[in-house]
N, C-alpha and C positions, 0 to 999 in steps of 0.2 A: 361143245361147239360154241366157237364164238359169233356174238353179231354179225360180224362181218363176213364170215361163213355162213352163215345164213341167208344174208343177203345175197351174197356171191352165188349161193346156188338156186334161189329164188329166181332173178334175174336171167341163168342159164336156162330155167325151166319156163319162162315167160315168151310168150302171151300162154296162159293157160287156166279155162275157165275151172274153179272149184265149188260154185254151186250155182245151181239155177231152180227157181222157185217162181211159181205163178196163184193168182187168184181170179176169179172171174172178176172181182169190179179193178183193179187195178192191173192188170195184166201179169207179166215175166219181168223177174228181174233176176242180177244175177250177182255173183261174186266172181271176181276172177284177179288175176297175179299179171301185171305187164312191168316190162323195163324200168320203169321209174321207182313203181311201187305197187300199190294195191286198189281195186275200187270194190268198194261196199255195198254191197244190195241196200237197196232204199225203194221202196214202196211205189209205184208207176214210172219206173226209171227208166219205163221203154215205151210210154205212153207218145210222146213226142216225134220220139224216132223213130217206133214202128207201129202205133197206135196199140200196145201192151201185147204184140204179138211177136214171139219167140223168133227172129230174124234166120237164125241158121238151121229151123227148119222146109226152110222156102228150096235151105240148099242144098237138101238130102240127093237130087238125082246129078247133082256135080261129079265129079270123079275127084276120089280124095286129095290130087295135088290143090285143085282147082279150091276144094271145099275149104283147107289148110290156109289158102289165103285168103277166103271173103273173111274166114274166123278170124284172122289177126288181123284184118283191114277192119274189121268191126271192132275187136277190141281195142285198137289205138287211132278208135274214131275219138278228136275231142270232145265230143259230149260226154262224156264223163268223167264225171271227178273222180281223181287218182290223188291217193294218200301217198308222199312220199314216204321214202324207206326211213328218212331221220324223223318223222313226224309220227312213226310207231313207235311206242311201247318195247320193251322186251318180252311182254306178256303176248302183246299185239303181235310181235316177228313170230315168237315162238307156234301161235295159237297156225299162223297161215303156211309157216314151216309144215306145220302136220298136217294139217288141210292138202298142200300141194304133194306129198307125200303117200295122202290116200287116196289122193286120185290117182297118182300114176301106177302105185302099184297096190288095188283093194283085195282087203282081205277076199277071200276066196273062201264061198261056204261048203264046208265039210258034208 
């Protein structure tokens, strides 16, 4: 597959988070795939914006349309830095190819 197939279907499958990770002294952050390109988990990355607490579980009693858009209206909050897609690697596409991959469809344990 080429880069730009990769990118191509990166893109289709954006906004979509592929990890989220927390700690007691610096909160939740996350990794996720939007339109442009890509944003990084970096260490208190939601201290600002939601004082290190996990924002879309505020919106667990929404109903899934409603839920679908706080999550993309959060991810294409500017406050995060987004790596564009020419500013990755081929290691770099390749790495969040598989990522966006195994989220959408995970193995399934036997």
């Amino acid at each position: 597959m080429t880069r730009e197939d990769m990118i191509h279907k990166l893109e289709q499958a954006a906004p979509i988070i592929t990890q989220v990770t927390g700690t007691m002294d610096m909160g939740f952050e996350f990794s996720a795939v939007v339109p442009d390109g890509v944003i990084y988990a970096e260490p208190g990355m939601l201290l600002n914006y939601s004082g290190g607490q996990w924002p879309p579980s505020e919106w667990e009693e929404t109903g899934e349309k409603e839920y679908k858009k706080l999550l993309t209206d959060f991810l294409l909050d500017e406050e995060w830095m987004v790596k564009s897609w020419g500013d990755l690697s081929d290691k770099e596409l390749g790495q969040w190819f598989e990522d966006v991959n195994n989220v959408q469809s995970p193995n399934e344990d036997k």
